[in-house]
N, C-alpha and C positions, 0 to 999 in steps of 0.2 A: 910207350905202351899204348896203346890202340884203347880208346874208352868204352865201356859199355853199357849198354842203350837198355832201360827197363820201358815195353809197350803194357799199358794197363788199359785194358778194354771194360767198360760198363755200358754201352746201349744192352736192351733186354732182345736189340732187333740182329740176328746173325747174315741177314741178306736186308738190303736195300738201307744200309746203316752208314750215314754220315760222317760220322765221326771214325767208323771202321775204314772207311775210303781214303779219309786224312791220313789216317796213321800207315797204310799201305805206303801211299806217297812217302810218306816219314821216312818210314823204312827202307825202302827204296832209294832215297836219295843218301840218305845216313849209311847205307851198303856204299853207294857209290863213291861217295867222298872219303874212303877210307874206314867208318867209323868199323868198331868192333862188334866183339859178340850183342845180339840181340836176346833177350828173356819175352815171354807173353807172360800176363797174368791176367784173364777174362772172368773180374766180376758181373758180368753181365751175363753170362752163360750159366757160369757156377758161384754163385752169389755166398759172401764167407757166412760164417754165424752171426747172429745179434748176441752183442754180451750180455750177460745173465751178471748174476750178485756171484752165482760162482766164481764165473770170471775175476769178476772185481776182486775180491776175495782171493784169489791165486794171482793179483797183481801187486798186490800190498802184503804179499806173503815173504819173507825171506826165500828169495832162493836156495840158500843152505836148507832150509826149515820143510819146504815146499811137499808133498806129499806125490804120489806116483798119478792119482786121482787129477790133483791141480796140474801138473805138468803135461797131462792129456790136455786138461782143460786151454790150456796158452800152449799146444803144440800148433794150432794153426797160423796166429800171432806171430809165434817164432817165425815159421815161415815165410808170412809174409813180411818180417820186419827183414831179414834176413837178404830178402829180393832187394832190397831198397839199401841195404847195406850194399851190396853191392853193384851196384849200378852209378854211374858216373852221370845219364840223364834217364827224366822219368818222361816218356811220351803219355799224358791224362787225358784218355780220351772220355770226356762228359759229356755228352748232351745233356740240353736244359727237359727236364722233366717238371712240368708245372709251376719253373721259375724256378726250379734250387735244381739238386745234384738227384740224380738216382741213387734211391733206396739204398741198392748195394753198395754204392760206391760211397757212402755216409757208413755201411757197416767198414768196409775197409779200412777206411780213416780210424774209424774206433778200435779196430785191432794194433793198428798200427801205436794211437798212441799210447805209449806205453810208458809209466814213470820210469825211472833208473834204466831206462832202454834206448828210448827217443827221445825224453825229456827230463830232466831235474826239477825237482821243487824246493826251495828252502826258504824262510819264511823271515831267514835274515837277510832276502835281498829285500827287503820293504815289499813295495808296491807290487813289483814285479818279480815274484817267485820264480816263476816257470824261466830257464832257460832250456832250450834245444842242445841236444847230443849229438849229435848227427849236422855233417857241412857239408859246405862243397858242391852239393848236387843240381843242377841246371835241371827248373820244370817246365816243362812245353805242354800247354793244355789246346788238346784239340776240341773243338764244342760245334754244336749245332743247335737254332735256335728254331723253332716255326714260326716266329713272331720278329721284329726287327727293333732296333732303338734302342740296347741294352747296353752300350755300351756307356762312359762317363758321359752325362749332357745331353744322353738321346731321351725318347720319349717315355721309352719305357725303362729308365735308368733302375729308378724305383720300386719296380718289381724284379728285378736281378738280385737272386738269394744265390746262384752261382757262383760267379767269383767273387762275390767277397767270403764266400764259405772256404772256398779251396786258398784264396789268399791270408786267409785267417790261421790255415790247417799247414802251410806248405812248410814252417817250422819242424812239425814233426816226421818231415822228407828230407830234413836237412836243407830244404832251399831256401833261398832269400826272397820273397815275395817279392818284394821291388824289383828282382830281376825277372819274374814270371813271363812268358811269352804266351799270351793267349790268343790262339787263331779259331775264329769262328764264323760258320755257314749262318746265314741270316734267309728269310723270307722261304722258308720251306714249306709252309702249310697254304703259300699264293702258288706258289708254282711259274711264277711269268718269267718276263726280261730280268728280273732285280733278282730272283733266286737263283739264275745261272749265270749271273754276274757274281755274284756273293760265292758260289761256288769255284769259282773259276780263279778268282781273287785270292781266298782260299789256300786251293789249290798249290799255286804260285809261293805265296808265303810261305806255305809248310815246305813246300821242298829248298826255299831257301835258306829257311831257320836250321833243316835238319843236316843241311851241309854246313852252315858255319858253327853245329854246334859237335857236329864229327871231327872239326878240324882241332 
């Protein structure tokens, strides 16, 4: 059976978007190598809700119990948990906004985690409560940076609130962090020889990851 490919778009930019150019490639090559059905899901065009106490509040509600009110309130939730339930890889397209993740794509994560959904809590595991509900799923994050050094050891290691956000989060995707793939454009606010090397680089990468993860 043929896998299929969830693309999550969050730049706020729909023309001249890095991380949108990635994920073209992605997709394109993950068509090519066989891979299956493709999903979009673009928080960056149409950005989900910020949870309220309601929310919260129709989260820790019994389902059985749940009110017609609360089940509007987590109809979006559902659906986004629901994308991610079924998708075999998640393409994350993040650009770096300010050193961490875009707005919306911080709202997404928050819908998504969901207790009794995507995560368990129980307080007889000691220390560590929370396990994930959800497996399986391979994440490929696409990123773009305007600055360079972000990655382990570079210069600006120390200001990356990026991936360690999304590797922190990828539990509630069902993925194994440690297997995370992050491909990322560097030097975009220079514009010279190193930004279209970094693009180029890029480029390359992504369509290779997205064939060997179609296979």
């Amino acid at each position: 059976m043929s896998k299929k490919l969830l693309v999550v778009h969050s730049s706020a930019r729909e023309n001249r978007s890095l991380t949108r150019d990635l994920a073209q490639t992605f997709e394109d090559s993950w068509t090519a190598s066989g891979g299956g059905a493709v999903a979009h899901r673009d928080v960056g065009v149409n950005p989900p809700a910020i949870i309220s106490e309601a929310w919260i509040d129709a989260c820790f509600t019994d389902p059985a119990e749940r009110s017609d009110a609360q089940n509007a309130v987590l109809a979006e939730s559902d659906e986004l948990v629901a994308e991610i339930v079924d998708a075999d890889v998640i393409a994350l397209c993040a650009p770096m906004y300010n050193y961490s993740m875009p707005a919306a794509l911080k709202a997404w994560f928050d819908l998504i985690a969901r207790i009794g959904v995507t995560f368990s809590f129980d307080l007889a595991r000691g220390d560590v409560p929370i396990e994930p509900i959800l497996s399986g799923k391979k994440l490929v994050v696409l990123s773009s940076r305007g600055e360079f050094g972000f990655a382990e050891g570079g210069e600006r290691a120390h200001l990356n609130g990026l991936d360690p956000a999304i590797r922190a989060s990828a539990h509630y995707l069902g993925a194994d962090a440690n297997d995370m793939e992050t491909i990322a454009i560097e030097y975009q606010e220079f514009g010279d020889a190193r930004f279209d090397e970094s693009v180029a680089k890029a480029q390359a990468r992504t369509k290779d990851v997205a064939a060997q993860v179609a296979a």
